[in-house]
Backbone as CSV, one residue per row, in Angstrom:
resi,resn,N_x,N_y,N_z,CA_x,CA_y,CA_z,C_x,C_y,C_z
1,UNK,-12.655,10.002,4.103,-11.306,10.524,3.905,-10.865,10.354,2.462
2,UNK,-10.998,9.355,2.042,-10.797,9.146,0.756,-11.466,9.991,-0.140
3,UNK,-12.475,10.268,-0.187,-13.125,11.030,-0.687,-12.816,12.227,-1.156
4,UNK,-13.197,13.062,0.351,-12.849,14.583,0.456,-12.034,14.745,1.229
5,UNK,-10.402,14.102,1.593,-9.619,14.081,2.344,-10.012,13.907,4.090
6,UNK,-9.014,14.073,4.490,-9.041,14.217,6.279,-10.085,15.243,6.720
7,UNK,-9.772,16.366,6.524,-10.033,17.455,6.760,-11.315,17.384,6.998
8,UNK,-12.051,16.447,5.876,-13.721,16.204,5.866,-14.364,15.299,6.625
9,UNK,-13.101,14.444,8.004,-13.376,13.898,7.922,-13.654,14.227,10.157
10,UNK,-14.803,14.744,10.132,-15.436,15.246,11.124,-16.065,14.644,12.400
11,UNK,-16.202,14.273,13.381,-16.551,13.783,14.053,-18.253,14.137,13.742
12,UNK,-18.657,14.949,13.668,-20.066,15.035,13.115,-21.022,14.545,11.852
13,UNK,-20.075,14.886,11.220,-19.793,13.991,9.357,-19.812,12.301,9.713
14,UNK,-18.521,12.112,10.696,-19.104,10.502,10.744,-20.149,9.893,11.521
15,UNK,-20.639,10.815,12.458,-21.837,10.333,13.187,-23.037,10.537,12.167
16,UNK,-23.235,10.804,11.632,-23.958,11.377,10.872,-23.822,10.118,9.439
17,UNK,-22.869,10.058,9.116,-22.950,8.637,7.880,-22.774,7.154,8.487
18,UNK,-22.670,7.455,10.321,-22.885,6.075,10.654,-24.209,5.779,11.152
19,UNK,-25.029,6.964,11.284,-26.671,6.945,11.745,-26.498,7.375,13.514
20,UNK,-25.460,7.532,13.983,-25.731,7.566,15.203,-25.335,9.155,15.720
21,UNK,-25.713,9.864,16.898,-25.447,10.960,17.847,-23.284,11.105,17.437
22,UNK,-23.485,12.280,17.625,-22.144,12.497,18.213,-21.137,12.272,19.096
23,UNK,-22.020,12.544,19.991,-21.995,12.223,21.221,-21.228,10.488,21.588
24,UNK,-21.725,9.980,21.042,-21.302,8.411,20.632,-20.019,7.754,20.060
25,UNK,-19.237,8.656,19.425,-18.574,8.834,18.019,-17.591,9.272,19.525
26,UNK,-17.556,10.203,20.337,-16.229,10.707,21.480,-16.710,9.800,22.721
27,UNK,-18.019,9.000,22.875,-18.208,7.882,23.551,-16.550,6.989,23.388
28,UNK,-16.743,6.393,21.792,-15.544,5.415,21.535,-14.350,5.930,21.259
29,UNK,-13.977,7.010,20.570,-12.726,7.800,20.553,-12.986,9.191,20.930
30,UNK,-12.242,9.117,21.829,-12.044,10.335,22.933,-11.466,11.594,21.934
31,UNK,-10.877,11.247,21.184,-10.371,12.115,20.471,-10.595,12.034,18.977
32,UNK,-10.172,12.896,17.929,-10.335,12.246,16.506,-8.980,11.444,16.135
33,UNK,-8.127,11.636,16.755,-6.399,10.594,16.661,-6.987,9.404,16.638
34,UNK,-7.468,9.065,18.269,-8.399,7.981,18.474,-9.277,6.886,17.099
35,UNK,-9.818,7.935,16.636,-10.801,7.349,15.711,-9.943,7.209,14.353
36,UNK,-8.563,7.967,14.317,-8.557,7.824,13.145,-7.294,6.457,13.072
37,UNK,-6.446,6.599,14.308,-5.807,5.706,14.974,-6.448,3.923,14.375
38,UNK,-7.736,4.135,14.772,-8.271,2.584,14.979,-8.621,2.624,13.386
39,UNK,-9.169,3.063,12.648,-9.451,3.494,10.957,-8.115,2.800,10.449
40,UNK,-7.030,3.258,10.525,-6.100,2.888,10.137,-5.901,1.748,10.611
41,UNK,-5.303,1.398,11.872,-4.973,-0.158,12.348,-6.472,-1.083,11.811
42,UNK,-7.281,-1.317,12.074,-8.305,-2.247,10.958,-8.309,-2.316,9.713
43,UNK,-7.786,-0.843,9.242,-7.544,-0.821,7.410,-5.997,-1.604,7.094
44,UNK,-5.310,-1.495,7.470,-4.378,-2.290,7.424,-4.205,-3.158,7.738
45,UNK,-4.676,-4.491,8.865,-4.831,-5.287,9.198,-5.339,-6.100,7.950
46,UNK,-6.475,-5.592,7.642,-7.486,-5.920,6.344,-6.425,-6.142,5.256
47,UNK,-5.609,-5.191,5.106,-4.665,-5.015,4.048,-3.767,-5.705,4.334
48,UNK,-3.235,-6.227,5.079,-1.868,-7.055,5.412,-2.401,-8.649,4.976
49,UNK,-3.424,-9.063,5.465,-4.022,-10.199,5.206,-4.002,-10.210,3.716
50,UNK,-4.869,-9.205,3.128,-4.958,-9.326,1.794,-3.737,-9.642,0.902
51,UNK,-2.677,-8.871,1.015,-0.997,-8.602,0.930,-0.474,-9.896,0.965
52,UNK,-0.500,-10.595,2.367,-0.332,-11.656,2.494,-0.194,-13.084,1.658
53,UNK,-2.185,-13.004,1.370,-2.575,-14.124,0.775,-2.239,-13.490,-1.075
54,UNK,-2.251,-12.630,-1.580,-1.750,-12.336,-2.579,-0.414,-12.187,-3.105
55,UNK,0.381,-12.605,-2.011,1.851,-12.655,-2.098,2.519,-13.978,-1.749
56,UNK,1.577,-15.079,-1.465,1.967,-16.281,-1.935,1.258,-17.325,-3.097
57,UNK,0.327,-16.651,-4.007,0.170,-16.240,-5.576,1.697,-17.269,-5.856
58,UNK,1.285,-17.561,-7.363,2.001,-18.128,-8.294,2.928,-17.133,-8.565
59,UNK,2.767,-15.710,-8.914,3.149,-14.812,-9.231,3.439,-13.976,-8.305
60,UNK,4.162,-13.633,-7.239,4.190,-12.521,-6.302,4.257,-11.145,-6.510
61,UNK,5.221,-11.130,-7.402,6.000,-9.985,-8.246,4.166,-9.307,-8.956
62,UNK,4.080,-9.744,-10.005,2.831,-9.437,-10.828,1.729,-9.229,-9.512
63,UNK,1.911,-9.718,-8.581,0.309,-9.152,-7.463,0.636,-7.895,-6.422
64,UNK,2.301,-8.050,-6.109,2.758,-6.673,-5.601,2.577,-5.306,-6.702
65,UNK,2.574,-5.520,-7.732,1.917,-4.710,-8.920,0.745,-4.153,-8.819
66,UNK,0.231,-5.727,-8.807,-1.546,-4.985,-9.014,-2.102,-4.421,-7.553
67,UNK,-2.002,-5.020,-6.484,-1.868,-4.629,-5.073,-1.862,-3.332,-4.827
68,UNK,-0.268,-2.730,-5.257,-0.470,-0.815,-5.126,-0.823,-0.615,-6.383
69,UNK,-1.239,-0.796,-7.331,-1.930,0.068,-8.485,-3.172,0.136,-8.513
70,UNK,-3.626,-0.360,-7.038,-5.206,0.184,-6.733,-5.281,1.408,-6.133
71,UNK,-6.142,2.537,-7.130,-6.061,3.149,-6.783,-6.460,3.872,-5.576
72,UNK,-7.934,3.387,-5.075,-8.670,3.814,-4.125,-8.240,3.719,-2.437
73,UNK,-6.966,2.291,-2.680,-6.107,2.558,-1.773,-4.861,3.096,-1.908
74,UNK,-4.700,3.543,-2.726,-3.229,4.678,-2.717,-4.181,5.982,-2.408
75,UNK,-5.549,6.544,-2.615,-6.218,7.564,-2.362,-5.906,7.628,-1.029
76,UNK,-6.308,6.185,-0.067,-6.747,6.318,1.058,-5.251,6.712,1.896
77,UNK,-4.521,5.937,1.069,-3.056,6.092,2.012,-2.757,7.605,1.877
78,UNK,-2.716,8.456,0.975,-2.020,9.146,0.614,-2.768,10.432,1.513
79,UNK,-4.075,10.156,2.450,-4.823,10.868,2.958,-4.463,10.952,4.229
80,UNK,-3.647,9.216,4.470,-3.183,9.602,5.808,-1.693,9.916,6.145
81,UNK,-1.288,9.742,4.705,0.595,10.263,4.746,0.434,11.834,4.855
82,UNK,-0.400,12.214,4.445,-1.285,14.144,5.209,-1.495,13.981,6.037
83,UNK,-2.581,13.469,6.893,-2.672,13.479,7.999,-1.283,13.002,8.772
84,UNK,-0.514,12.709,8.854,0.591,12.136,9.569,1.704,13.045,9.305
85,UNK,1.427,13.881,8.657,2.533,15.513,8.607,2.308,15.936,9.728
86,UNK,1.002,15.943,10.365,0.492,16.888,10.850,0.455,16.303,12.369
87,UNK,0.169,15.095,12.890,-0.194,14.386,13.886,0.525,13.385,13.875
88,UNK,0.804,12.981,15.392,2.566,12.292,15.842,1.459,10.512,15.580
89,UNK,0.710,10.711,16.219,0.068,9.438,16.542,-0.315,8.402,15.350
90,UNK,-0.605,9.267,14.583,-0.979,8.815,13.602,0.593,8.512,12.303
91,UNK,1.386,9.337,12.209,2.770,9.097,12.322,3.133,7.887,12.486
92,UNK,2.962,7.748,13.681,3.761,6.338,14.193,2.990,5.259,13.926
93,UNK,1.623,5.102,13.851,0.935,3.965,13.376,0.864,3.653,11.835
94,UNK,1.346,5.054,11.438,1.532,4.935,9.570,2.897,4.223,9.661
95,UNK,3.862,4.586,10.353,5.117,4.242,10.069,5.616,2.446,10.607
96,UNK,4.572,2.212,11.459,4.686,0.798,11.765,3.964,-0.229,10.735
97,UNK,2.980,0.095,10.314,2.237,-0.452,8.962,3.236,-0.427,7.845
98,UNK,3.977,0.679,7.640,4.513,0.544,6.486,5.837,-0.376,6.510
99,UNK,6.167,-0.473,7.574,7.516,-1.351,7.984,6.876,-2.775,7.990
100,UNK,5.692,-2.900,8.096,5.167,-4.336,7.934,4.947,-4.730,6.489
101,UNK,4.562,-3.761,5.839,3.986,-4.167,4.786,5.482,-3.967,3.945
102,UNK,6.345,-3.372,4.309,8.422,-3.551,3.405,8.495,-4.567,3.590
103,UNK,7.962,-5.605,4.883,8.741,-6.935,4.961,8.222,-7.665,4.973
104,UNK,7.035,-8.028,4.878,5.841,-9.234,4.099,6.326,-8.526,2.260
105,UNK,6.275,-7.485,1.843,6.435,-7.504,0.644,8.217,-7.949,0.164
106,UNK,9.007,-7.729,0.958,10.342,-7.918,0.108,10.764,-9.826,1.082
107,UNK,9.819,-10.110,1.816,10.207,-11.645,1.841,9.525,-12.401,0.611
108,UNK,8.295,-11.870,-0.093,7.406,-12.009,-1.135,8.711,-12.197,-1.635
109,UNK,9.007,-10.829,-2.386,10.029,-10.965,-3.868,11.493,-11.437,-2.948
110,UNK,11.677,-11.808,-2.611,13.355,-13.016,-1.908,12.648,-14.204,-2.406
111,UNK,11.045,-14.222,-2.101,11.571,-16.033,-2.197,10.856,-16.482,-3.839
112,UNK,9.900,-15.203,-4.531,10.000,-15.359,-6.320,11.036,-15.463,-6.844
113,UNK,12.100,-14.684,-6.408,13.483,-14.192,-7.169,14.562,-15.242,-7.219
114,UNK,14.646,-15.980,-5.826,15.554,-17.086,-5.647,14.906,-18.807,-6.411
115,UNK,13.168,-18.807,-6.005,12.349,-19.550,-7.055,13.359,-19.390,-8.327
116,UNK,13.313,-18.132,-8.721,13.697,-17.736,-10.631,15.079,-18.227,-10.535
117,UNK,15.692,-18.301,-9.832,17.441,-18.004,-9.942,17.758,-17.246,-10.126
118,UNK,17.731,-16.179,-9.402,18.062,-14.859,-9.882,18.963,-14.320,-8.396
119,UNK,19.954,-13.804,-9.051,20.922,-13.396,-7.912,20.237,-12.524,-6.882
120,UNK,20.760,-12.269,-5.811,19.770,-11.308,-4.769,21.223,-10.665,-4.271
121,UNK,22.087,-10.476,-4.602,23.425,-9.227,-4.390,23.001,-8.644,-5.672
122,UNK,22.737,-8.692,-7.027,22.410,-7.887,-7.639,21.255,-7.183,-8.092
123,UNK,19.959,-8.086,-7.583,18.749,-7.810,-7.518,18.315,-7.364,-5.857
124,UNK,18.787,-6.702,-5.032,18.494,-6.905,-3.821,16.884,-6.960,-3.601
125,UNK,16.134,-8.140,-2.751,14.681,-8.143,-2.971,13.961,-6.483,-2.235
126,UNK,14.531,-6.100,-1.369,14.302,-4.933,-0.653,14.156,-3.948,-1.714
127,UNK,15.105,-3.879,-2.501,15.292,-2.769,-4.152,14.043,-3.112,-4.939
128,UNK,13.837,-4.286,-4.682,12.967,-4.663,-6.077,11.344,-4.516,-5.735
129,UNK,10.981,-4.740,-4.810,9.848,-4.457,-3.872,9.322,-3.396,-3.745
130,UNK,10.368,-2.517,-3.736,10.240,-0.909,-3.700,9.806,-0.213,-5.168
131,UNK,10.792,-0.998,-6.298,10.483,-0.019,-7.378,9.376,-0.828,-8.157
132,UNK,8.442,-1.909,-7.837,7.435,-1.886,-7.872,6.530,-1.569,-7.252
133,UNK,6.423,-1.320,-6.211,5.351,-0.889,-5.136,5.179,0.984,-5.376
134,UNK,6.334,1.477,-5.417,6.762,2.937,-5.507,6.251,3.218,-7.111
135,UNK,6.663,2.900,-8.028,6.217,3.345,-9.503,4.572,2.967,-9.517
136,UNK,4.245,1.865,-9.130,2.866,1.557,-8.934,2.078,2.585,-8.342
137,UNK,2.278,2.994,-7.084,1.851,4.077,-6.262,1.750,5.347,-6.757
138,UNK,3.016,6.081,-7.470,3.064,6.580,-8.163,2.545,6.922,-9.187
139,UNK,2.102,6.154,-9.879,0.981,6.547,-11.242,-0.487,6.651,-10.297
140,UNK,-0.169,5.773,-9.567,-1.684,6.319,-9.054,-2.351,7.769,-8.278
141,UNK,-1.106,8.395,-7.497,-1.115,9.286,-7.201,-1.087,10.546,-8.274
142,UNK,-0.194,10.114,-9.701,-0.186,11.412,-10.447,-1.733,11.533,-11.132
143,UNK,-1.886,10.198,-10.999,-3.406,10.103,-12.080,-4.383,10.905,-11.631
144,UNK,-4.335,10.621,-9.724,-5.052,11.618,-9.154,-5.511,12.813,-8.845
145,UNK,-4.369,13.713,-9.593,-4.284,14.919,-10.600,-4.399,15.098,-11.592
146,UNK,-4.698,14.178,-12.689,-4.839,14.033,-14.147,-3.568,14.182,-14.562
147,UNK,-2.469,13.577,-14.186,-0.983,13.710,-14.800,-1.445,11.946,-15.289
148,UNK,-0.569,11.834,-16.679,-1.190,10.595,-17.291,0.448,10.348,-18.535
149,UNK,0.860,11.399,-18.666,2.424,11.259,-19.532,3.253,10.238,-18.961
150,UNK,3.704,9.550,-20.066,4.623,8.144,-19.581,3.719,7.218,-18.797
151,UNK,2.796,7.188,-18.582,1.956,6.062,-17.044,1.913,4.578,-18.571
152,UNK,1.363,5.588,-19.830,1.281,3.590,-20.776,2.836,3.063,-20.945
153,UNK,3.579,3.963,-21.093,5.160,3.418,-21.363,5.593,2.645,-20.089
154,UNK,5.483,3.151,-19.073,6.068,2.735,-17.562,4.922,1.592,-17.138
155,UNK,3.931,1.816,-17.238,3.171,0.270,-16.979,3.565,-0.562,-18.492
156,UNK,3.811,-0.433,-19.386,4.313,-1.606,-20.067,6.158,-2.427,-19.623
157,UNK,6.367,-1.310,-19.594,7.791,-1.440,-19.371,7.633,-2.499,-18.155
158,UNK,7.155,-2.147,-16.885,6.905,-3.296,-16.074,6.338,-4.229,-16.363
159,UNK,5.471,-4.301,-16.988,4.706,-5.567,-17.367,5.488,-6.488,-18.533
160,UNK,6.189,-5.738,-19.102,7.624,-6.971,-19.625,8.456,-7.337,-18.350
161,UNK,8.803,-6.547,-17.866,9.980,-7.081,-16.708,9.439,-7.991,-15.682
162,UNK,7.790,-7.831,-15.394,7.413,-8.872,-14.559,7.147,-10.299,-15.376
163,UNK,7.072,-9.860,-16.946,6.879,-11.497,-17.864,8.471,-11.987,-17.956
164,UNK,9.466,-11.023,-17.905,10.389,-11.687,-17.789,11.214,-12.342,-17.028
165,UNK,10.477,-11.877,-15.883,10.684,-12.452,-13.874,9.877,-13.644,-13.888
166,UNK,8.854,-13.602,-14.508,8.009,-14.847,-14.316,8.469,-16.246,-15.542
167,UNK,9.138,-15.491,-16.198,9.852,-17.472,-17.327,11.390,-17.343,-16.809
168,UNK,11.409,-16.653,-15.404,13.113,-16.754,-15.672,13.741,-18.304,-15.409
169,UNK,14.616,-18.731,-14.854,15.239,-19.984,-14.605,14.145,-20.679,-13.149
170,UNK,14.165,-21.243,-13.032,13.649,-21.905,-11.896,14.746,-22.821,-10.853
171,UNK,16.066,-22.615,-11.398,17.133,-23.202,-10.098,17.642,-22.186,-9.332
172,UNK,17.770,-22.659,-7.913,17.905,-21.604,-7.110,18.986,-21.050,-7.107
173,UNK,19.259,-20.316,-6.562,20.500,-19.372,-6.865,21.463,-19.196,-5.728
174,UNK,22.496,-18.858,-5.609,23.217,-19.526,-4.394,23.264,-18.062,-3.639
């Protein structure tokens, strides 16, 4: 999928790059929802863990950065935010992942931000979570078209604001 999108992504094509019959492949998912259903819930699982242990890092802020500015998983996501135009099932298992991964990521930046002393009525961590995760994602997706204007200005620009999140105060903030 990542690759050559959904579309390529065949019940024959995968029997075929997993070594086994077809036949085998609607053995375990009855359907391709099925298969793509379980693809996703293990890829994210994988990813939540990862998320996880990289979001209680010294740095949370700076790893929610590097986290979505991989690109090969913004490829993969962005294959199934297509596929999920199109198919309910897959929809709803995108949309429950992503509600997991808003709130393992914005309890991340609540508890860097309050670490820093940094107000959270004016920084809301939910706001802040987003416009790193989202601009991150973002360059990766335009790159994926060869759009590349502003990506050195806007990754520097963050990369001061996360050096300046990371020496901020260290008393907590009320």
């Amino acid at each position: 999928m990542r690759d050559d999108g959904y579309a390529a992504a065949t019940s024959r094509r995968i029997a075929t790059e997993a070594g086994v019959k077809q036949a085998l492949v609607y053995y375990y998912f009855p359907t391709m929802d099925d298969l793509f259903v379980e693809v996703l819930r293990t890829g994210a699982e994988v990813s939540l863990e990862r998320m996880r242990a990289a979001l209680t890092e010294d740095d949370p802020l700076r790893s929610l950065w590097i986290i979505n500015s991989d690109t090969r998983l913004s490829a993969l996501n962005t294959e199934f935010m297509a596929l999920a135009n199109h198919r309910k099932a897959i929809r709803a298992e995108l949309k429950a992942y992503a509600e997991r991964v808003r709130d393992i990521e914005t309890a991340a930046v609540t508890v860097a931000l309050r670490t820093r002393g940094i107000d959270l009525n004016e920084y809301p961590p939910v706001a802040i979570s987003m416009l790193i995760a989202q601009i991150a994602r973002s360059i990766c997706n335009e790159e994926a078209v060869g759009v590349s204007a502003g990506h050195e200005q806007m990754r520097a620009l963050v990369e001061r604001y996360l050096d300046r999140l990371a020496g901020a105060s260290s008393t907590p903030a009320s």
